[in-house]
Legacy VTK file of the C-alpha trace (Angstrom):
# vtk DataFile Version 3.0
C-alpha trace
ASCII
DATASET POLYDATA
POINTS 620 float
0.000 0.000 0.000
2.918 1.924 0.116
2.217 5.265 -2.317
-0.929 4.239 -2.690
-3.079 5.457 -0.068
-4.916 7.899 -1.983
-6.406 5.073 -3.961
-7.687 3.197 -0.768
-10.920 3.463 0.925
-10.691 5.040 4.054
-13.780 3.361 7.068
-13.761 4.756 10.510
-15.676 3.140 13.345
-15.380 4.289 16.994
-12.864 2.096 17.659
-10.702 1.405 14.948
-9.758 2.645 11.231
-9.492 0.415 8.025
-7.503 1.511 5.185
-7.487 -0.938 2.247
-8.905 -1.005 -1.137
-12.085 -1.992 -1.965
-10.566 -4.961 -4.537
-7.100 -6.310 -2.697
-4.629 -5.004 -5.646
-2.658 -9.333 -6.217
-1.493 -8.018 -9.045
1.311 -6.910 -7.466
1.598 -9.495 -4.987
4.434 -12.004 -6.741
2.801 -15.001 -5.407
-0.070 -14.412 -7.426
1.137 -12.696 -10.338
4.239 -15.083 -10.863
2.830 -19.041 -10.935
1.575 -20.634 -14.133
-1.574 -22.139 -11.838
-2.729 -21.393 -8.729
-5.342 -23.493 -6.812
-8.087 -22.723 -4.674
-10.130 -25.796 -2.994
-13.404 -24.795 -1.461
-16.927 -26.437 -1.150
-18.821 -23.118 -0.797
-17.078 -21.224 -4.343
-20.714 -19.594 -4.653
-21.896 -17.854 -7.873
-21.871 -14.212 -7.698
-18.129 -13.459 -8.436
-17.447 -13.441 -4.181
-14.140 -15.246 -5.156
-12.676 -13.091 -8.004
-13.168 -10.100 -5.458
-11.569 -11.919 -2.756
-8.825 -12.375 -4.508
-8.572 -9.619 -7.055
-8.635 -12.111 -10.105
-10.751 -11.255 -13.026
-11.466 -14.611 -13.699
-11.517 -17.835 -12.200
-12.037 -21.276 -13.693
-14.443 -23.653 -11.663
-13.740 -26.887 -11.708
-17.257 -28.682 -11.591
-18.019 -31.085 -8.201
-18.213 -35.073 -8.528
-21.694 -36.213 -9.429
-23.846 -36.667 -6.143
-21.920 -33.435 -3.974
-24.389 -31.199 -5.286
-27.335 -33.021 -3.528
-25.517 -34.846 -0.529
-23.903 -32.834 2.225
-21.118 -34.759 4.525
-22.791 -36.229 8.072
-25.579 -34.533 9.763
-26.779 -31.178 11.888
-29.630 -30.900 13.617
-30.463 -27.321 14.083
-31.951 -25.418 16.916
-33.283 -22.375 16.840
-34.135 -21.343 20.885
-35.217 -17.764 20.003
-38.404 -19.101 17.885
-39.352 -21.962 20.837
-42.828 -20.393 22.515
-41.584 -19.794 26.183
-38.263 -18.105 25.424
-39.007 -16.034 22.353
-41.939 -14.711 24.998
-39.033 -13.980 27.243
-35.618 -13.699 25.475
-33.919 -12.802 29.253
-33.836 -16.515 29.745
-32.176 -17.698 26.088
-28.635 -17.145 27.872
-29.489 -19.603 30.640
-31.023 -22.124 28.183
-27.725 -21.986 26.026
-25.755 -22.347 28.978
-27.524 -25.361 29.897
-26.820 -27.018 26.402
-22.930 -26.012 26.624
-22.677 -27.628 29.995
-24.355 -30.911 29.171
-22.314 -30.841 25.806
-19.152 -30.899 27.540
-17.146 -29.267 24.504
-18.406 -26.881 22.216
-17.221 -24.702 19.486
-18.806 -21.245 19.279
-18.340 -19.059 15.914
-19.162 -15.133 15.922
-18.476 -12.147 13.348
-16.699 -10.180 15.821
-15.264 -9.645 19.085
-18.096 -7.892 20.488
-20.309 -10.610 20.284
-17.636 -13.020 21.056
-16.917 -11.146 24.567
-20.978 -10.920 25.176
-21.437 -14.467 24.354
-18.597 -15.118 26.744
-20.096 -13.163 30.030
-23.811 -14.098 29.417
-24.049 -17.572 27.814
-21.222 -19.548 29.220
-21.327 -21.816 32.248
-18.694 -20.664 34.982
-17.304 -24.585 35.117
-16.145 -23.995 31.918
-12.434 -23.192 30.100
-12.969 -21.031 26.870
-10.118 -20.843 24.371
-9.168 -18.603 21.591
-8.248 -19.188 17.954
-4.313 -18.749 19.419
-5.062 -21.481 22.197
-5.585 -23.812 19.363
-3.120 -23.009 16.852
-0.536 -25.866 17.169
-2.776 -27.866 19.045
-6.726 -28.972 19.073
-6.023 -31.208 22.036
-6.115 -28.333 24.166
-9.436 -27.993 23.849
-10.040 -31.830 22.734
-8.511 -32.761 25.607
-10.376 -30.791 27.956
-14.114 -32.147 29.061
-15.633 -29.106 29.708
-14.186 -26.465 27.302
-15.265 -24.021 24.819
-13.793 -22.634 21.607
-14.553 -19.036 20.877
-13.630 -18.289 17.730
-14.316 -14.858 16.127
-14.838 -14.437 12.178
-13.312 -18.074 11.540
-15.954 -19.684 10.337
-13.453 -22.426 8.373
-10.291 -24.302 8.945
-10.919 -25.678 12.178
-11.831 -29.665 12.178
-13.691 -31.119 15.027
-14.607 -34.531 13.881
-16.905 -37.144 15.939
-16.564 -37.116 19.716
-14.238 -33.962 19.874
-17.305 -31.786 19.265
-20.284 -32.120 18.975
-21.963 -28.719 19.470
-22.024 -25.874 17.413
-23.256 -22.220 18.262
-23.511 -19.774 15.617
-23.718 -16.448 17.392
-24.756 -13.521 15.497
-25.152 -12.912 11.091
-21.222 -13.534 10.134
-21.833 -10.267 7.766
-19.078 -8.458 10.161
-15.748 -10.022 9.327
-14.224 -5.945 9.190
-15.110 -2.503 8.624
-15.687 -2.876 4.801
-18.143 -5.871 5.688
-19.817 -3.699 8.090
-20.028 -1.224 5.826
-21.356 -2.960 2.813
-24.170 -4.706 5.150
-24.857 -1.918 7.764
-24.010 1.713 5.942
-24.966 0.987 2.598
-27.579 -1.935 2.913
-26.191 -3.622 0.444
-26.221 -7.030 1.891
-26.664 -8.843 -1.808
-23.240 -8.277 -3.022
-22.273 -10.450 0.749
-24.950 -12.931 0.315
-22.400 -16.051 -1.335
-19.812 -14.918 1.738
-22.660 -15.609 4.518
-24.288 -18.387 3.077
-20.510 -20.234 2.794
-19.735 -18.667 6.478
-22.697 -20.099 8.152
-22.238 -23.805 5.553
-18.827 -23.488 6.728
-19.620 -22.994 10.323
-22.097 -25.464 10.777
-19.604 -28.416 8.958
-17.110 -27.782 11.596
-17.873 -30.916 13.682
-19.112 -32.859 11.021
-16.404 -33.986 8.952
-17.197 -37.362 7.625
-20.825 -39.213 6.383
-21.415 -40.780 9.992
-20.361 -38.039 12.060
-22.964 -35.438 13.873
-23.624 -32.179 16.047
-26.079 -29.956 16.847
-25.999 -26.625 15.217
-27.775 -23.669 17.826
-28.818 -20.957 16.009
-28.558 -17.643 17.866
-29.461 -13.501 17.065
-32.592 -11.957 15.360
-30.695 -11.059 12.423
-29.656 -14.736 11.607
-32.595 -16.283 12.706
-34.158 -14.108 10.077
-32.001 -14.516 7.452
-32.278 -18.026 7.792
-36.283 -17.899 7.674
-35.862 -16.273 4.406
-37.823 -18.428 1.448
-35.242 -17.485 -0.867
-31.880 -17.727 1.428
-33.358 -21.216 1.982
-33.875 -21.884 -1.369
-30.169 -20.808 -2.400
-28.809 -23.462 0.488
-26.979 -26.613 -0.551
-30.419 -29.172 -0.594
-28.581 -30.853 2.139
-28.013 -28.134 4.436
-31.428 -26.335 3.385
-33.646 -29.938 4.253
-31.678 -29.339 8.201
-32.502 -25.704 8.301
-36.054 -26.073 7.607
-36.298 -28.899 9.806
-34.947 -26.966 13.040
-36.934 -24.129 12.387
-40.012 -26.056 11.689
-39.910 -28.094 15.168
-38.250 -24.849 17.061
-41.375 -22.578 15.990
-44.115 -23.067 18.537
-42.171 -25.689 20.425
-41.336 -25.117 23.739
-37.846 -25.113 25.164
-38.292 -28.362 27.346
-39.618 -29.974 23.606
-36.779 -28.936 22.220
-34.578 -30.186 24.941
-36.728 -33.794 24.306
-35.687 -33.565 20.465
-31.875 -32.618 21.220
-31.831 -35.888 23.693
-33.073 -37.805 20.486
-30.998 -36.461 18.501
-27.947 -37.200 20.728
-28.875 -41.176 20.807
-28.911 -41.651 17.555
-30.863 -44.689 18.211
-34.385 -45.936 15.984
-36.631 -43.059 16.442
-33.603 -40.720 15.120
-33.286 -42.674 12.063
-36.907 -42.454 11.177
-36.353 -38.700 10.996
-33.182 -38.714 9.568
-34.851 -40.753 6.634
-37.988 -37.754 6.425
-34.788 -35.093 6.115
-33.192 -36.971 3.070
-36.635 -37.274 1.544
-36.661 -33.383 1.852
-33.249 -32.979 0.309
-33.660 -35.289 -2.611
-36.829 -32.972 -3.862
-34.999 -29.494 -3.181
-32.660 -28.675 -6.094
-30.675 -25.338 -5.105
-31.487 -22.103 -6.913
-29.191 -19.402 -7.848
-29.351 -16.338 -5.690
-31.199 -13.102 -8.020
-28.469 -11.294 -9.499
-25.953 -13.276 -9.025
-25.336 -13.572 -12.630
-25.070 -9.700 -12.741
-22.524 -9.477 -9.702
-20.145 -12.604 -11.814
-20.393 -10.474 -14.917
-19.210 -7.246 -12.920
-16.492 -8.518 -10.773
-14.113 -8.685 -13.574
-14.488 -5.106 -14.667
-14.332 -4.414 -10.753
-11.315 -6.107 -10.341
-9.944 -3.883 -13.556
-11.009 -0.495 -12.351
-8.689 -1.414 -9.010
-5.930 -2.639 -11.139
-6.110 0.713 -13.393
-6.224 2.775 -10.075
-3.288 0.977 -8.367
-1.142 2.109 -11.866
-2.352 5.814 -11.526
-4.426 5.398 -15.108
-7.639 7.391 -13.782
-9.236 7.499 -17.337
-9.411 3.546 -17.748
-10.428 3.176 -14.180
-13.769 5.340 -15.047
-13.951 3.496 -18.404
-14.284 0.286 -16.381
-16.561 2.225 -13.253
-18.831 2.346 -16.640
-18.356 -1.223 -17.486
-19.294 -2.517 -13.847
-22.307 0.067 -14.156
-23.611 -1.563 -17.536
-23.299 -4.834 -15.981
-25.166 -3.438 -12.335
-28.261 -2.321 -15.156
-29.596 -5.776 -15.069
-33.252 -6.000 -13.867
-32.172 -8.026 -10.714
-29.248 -6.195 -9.709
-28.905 -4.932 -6.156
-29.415 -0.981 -6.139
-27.321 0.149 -3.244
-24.250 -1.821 -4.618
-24.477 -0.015 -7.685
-25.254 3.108 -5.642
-21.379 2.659 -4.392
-19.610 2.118 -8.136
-21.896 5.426 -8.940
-19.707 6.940 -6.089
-16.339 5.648 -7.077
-17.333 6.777 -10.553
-18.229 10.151 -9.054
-15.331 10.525 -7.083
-12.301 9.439 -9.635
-14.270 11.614 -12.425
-14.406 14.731 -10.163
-10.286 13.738 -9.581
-9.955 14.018 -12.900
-11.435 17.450 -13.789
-9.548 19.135 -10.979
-6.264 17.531 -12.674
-6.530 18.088 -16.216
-9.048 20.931 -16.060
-11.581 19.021 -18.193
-15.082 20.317 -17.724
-16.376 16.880 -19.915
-14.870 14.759 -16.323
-17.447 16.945 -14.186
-20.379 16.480 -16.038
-19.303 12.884 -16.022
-19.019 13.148 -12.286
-22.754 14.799 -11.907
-24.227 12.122 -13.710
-22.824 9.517 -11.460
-23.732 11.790 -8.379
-26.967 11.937 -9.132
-27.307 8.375 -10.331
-26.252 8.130 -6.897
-28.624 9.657 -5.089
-31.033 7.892 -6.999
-30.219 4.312 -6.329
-28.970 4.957 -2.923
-31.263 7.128 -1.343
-32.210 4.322 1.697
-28.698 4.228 1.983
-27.629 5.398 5.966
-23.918 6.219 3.741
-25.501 8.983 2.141
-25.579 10.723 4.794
-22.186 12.135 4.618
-22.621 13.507 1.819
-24.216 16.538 3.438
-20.817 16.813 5.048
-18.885 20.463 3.854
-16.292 18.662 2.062
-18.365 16.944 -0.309
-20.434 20.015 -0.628
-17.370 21.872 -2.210
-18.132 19.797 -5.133
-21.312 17.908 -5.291
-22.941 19.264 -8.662
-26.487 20.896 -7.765
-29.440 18.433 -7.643
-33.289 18.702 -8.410
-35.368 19.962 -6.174
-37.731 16.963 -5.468
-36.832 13.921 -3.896
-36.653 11.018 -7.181
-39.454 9.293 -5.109
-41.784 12.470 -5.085
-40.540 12.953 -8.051
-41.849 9.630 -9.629
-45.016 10.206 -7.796
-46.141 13.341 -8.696
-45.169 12.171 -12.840
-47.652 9.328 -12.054
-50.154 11.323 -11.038
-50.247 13.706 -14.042
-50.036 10.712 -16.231
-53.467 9.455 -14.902
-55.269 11.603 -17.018
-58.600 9.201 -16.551
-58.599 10.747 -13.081
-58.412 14.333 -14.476
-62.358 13.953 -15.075
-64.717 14.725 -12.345
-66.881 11.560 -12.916
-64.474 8.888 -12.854
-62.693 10.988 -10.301
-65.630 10.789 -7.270
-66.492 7.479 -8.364
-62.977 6.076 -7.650
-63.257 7.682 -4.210
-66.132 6.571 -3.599
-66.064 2.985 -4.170
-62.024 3.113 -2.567
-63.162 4.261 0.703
-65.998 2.276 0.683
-63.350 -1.147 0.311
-60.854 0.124 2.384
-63.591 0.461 5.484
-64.796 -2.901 5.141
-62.937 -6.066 5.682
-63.904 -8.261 2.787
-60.687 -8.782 1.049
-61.622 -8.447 -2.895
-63.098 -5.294 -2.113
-60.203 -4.081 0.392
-57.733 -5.761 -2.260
-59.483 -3.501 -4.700
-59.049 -0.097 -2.287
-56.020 -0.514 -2.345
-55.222 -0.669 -6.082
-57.218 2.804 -6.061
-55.075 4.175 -3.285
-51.925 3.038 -4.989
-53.169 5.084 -8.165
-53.918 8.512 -6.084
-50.653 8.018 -4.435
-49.133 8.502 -7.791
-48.033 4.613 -8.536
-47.191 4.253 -12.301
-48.589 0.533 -12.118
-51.093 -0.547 -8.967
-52.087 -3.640 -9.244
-53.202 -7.244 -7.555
-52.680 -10.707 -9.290
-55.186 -13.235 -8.851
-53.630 -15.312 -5.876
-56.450 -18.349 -6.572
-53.489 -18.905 -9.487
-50.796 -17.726 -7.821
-51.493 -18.429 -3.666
-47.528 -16.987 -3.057
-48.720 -13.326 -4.769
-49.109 -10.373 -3.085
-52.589 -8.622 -2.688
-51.750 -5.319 -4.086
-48.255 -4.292 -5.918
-47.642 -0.136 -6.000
-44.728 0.848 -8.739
-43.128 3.946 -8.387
-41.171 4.152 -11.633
-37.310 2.916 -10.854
-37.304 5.172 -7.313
-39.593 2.394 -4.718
-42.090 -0.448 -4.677
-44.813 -0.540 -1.788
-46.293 -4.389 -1.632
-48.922 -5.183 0.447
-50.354 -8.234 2.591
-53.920 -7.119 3.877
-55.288 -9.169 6.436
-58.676 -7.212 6.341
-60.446 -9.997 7.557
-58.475 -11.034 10.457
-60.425 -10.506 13.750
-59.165 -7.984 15.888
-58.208 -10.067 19.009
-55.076 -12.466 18.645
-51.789 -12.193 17.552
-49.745 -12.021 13.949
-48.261 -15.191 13.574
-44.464 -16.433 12.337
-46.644 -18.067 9.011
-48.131 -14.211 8.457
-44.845 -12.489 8.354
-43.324 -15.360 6.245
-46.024 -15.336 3.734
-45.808 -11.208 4.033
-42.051 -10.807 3.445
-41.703 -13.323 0.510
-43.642 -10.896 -1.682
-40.990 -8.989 -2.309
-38.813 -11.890 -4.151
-42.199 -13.356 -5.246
-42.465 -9.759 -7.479
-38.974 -9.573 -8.086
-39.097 -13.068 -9.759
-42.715 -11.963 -11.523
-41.433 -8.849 -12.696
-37.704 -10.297 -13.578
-36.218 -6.950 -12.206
-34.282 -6.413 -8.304
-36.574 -3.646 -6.026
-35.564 -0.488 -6.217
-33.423 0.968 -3.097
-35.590 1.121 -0.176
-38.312 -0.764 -1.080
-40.703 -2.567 1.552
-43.247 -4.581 2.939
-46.392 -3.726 4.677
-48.410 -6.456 6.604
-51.818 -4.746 7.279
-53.056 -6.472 10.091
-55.856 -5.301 12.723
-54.712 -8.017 15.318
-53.379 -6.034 18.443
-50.357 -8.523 19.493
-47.277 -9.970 17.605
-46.235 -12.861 18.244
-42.195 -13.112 19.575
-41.278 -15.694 17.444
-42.914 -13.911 14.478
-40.379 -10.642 15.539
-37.401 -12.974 15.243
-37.995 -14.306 11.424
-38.853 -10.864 10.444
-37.080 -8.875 7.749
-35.592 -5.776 7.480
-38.098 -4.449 4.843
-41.444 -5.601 6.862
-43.789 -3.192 8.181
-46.920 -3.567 10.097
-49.908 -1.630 9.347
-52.909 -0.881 11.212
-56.434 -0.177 9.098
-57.091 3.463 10.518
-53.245 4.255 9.209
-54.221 3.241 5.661
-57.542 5.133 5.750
-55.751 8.504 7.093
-53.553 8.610 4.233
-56.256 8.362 2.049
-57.914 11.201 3.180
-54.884 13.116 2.567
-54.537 12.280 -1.181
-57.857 13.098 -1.679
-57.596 16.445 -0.089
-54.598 16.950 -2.404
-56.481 15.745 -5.501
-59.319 17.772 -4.870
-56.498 20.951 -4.556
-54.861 20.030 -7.813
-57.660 19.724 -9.914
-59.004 22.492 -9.143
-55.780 23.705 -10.411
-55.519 21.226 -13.717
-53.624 19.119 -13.291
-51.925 18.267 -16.642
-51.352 22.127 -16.381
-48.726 21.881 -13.744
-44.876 20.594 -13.480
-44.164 17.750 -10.700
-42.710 20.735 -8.862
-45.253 22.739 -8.538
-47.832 19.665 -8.517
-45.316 18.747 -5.385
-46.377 21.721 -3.283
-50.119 20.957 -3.734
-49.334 17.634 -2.102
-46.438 18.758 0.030
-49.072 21.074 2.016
-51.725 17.821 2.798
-48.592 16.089 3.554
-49.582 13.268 0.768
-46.345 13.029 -0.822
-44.747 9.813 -0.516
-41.959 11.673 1.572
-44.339 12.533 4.020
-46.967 9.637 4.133
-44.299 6.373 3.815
-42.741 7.028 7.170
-46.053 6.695 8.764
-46.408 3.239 7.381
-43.065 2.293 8.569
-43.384 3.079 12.286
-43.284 -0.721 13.522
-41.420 -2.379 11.679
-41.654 -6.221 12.132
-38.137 -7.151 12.754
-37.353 -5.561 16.432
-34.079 -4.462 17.330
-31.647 -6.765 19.600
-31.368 -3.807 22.549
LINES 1 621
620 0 1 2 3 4 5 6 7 8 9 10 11 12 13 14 15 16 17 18 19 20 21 22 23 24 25 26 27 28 29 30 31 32 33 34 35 36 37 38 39 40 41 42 43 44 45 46 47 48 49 50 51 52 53 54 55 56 57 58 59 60 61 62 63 64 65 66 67 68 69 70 71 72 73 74 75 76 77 78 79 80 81 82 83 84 85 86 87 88 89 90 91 92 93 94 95 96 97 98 99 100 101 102 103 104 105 106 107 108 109 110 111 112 113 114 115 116 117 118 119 120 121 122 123 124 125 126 127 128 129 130 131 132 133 134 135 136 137 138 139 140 141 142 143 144 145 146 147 148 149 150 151 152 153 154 155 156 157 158 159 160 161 162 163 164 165 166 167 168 169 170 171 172 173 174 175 176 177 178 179 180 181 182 183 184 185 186 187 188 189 190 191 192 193 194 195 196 197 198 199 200 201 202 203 204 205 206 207 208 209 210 211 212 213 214 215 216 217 218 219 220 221 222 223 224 225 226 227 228 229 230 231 232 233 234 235 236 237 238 239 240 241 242 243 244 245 246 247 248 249 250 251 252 253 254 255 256 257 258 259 260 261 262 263 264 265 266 267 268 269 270 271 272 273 274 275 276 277 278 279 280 281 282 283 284 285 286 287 288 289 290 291 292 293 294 295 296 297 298 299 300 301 302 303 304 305 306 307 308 309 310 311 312 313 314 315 316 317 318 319 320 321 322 323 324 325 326 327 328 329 330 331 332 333 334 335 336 337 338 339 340 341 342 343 344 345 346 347 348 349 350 351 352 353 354 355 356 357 358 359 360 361 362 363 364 365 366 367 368 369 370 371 372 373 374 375 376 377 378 379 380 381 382 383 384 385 386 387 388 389 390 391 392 393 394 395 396 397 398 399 400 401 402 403 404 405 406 407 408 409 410 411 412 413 414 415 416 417 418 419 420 421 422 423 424 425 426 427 428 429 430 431 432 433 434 435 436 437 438 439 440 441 442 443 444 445 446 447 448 449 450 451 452 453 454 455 456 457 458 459 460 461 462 463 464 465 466 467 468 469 470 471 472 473 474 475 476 477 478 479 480 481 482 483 484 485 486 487 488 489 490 491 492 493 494 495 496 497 498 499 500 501 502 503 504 505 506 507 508 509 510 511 512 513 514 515 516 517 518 519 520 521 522 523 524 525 526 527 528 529 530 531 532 533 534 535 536 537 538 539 540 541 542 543 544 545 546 547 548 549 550 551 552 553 554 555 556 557 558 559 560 561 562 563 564 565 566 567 568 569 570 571 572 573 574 575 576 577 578 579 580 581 582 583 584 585 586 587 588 589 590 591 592 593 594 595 596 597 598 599 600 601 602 603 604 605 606 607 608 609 610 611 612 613 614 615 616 617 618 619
């Protein structure tokens, strides 16, 4: 790195500073750029170019696996996810006691975490006190000093590979915490810029990885504890399931499906199954590899996109490291082209749009070239437009990048979109069709039978300035949401209305995993990724949530109430009635924008309100 800091990414945390380039620069590492073959042996390689960034290759031959490996996994895990039993997702201040219990009757037990906060948390709240807990450097030269121990632990932070524990050394796993943490520029990618796509092959191998460390051969077996909101829900996922070896995905879905609703003393009855291996184990053993043989894994969305770019991302660090700013933006472009896919993660491309910004705005204050800064502007405000949701953005505002950030339009691109919709529904323009589209949406949207709340909502989608609104016949397709709203490229609003739930009760786990598969469900239907920021609502009247519903929840879940969606409306309406009175194909989005802005019915102003709860609650 040497004379090349000013081509490095610079992340800052409150306790520590990374400086490193996004794409490690091997081509100047000799053993890399000097052997006629290098090798790379993995059984998680993945698909979306995870291992070309890795390593800074632009391409990398697979080598395909042996007939059978892509179906058959290598012994067997039975996994156990406490945080979803009944009694202690009801009251998660006992899951450290319950944990504790399984260590101590375990004897030995490895357990894996992204980073050393968790690992030191894990240590002073889950641990029995009879127990010695060793390090990565405890076991370096030797596993028989925690092998040879009978009541040990190994805490191992961000190693999620490397480490065999075969039969009786170990035969309990914990997997503490979504390994989406390894550094700052992990943390970054997943936490500051949302982009947790471009990571998805590195978790998936990282918890594949971590859950294979005490199962090394076909007999061999551990339990696998599952532990943290955020992996419990990315493992509840439909479509992280679905992108699982068939193996590994038939376990998964097995744990979950007899840890929701159990309780904890249940799932203590299946563990001491489990653990004798005997007859009644073997029965469901035999029901797991009947699951596996009919699961066939998919390829994560956008993958494909993310292989294609990696190359050309790998090329614009290469081009950087040599000083040759003009081919690194010619390849910025090249990644971009390949980000314009339908499925491609947003945010990601948000960040090339920066890099883009950034070297092109180097370039006109070297050479003086007014062409590099109207480059620059376009990739700022491509920026800003895929990125908005983005919590990176934010420094942006900062004076430093206000020196040169090129001046923006007015109107947020999501108002923006909205208010364009709404002067492109010229059938509203006329009075007639205008009142009777009111009319017969508020008349839906205060009852509770669902074709005619379905219905409402299509309307309300189309006031609220949607370019499509629609709802798909679920009798054909039972996995569809009930009403889709399309704000151009900017957001996409999908909606699960339980109008006719009763108002007494709770939402259940099998609501919010029906709810939050939508999104992928349109993603698939429309063959395109969601825009940047786009969510989930689960409109529910049901006063309670469920705890074990909280922990498989998603980040982009929301739960509605039906006096929310009424009140908003009410609000369009207003605003309609306002604009009309003005004409509306008269006026520009801007000026249409401070009709609505004043009723507070733009999109702006009216989504926050529907995101108040959000499903998924916080780990204090």
């Amino acid at each position: 790195m040497q004379g090349h800091l000013d081509r490095c990414l610079v992340y800052v945390s409150y306790g520590q500073i990374l400086i490193r380039p996004l794409i490690p620069p091997t081509m100047q590492h000799r053993p890399f750029s000097d052997p006629a073959r290098r090798l790379y042996m993995s059984a998680t390689l993945g698909d979306g170019g995870e291992l070309e960034r890795s390593f800074g290759r632009r391409k990398i031959a697979r080598i395909p696996v042996p007939k059978g490996w892509d179906r058959e996994g290598t012994g067997r895990r039975f996994f156990l996810f406490p945080e979803l039993t009944s009694d202690l997702s009801a009251a998660p201040e006992s899951v450290p006691a319950f944990v504790s219990g399984l260590v101590d009757t375990a004897g030995r037990a490895v357990v894996l975490t992204p980073d050393g906060r968790t690992a030191d948390a894990f240590a002073k709240h889950y641990l029995p006190t009879t127990h010695s807990v060793l390090k990565a450097s405890d076991v370096e030269d030797d596993l028989t000093t925690f092998t040879g121990k009978d009541q040990a632990v190994l805490l191992l932070t961000n190693r999620y590979d490397g480490i065999d524990l075969p039969d009786d050394d170990c035969r309990l796993v914990v997997l503490a915490g979504l390994p989406a943490k390894g550094d700052l520029q992990e943390r970054f990618l997943h936490e500051s810029l949302g982009a947790l796509e471009v990571l998805q092959e590195r978790i998936r191998a990282r918890i594949v990885q971590g859950s294979g460390r005490a199962t090394r051969n076909n007999k061999d077996w551990a339990a696998v504890v599952v532990l943290g909101r955020s992996l419990t829900s990315y493992l509840s996922g439909l479509d992280v399931q679905a992108s699982l070896h068939p193996e590994v995905r038939a376990e998964v879905e097995f744990g979950r499906y007899n840890s929701l609703g159990t309780a904890s003393s249940g799932m203590l009855d299946n563990l001491a199954v489990f653990r004798e291996h005997g007859q009644d184990w073997a029965a469901v053993d035999s029901d797991i590899v009947a699951d596996r043989d009919t699961y066939t894994r998919a390829v994560a969305p956008s993958a494909g996109e993310l292989h294609k770019a990696a190359r050309f991302e790998v090329a614009v660090w290469d081009a950087l490291w040599h000083n040759q700013l003009d081919w690194a933006l010619n390849a910025v472009q090249r990644v971009l082209d390949q980000l314009a896919g339908r499925r491609t993660p947003q945010r990601y491309a948000a960040l090339w749009n920066y890099l883009g910004y950034s070297i092109a705005e180097r370039l006109a204050r070297q050479t003086g070239d007014s062409s590099h800064r109207a480059t620059g502007a376009r990739y700022y405000r491509d920026l800003q437009r895929k990125g908005q949701t983005s919590n990176f953005l934010a420094h942006l505002v900062a004076p430093s990048d206000k020196a040169h950030a090129p001046a923006l339009g007015e109107l947020d691109p999501l108002d923006e979109a909205a208010m364009r919709g709404i002067i492109d529904r010229t059938e509203l323009h006329r009075a007639d069709q205008f009142e009777r589209t009111v009319a017969e949406a508020r008349t839906g949207l205060a009852r509770t039978e669902f074709t005619a709340y379905e219905a409402g909502l299509v309307s309300l989608g189309t006031l609220a300035g949607a370019s499509e609104s629609y709802v798909e016949d679920d009798t054909l397709y039972p996995a569809s949401p009930d009403t889709v709203w399309i704000f151009a490229d900017a957001r996409w609003v999908i909606w699960e209305a339980k109008s006719e739930a009763t108002p007494t009760g709770e939402v259940s786990p099998e609501n919010v995993r029906q709810a939050q598969g939508h999104l992928s469900y349109t993603e698939a239907e429309r063959e395109a990724s969601a825009p940047s920021g786009s969510i989930t609502l689960l409109m529910s009247p049901k006063p309670k949530v469920l705890p074990a519903a909280h922990m498989i929840a998603a980040d982009h879940l929301y739960l509605v109430r039906p006096p929310a969606v009424l009140e908003i409306f009410d609000r369009l309406v207003r605003a309609w009635r306002t604009a009309r009175a003005r004409t509306i194909n008269a006026l520009s989005p801007t000026e249409l924008a401070t009709i609505f802005q004043a009723e507070n019915a733009l999109p702006s102003q009216w989504l926050p309100r529907l995101q108040v709860t959000p499903l998924k609650q916080r780990t204090p």
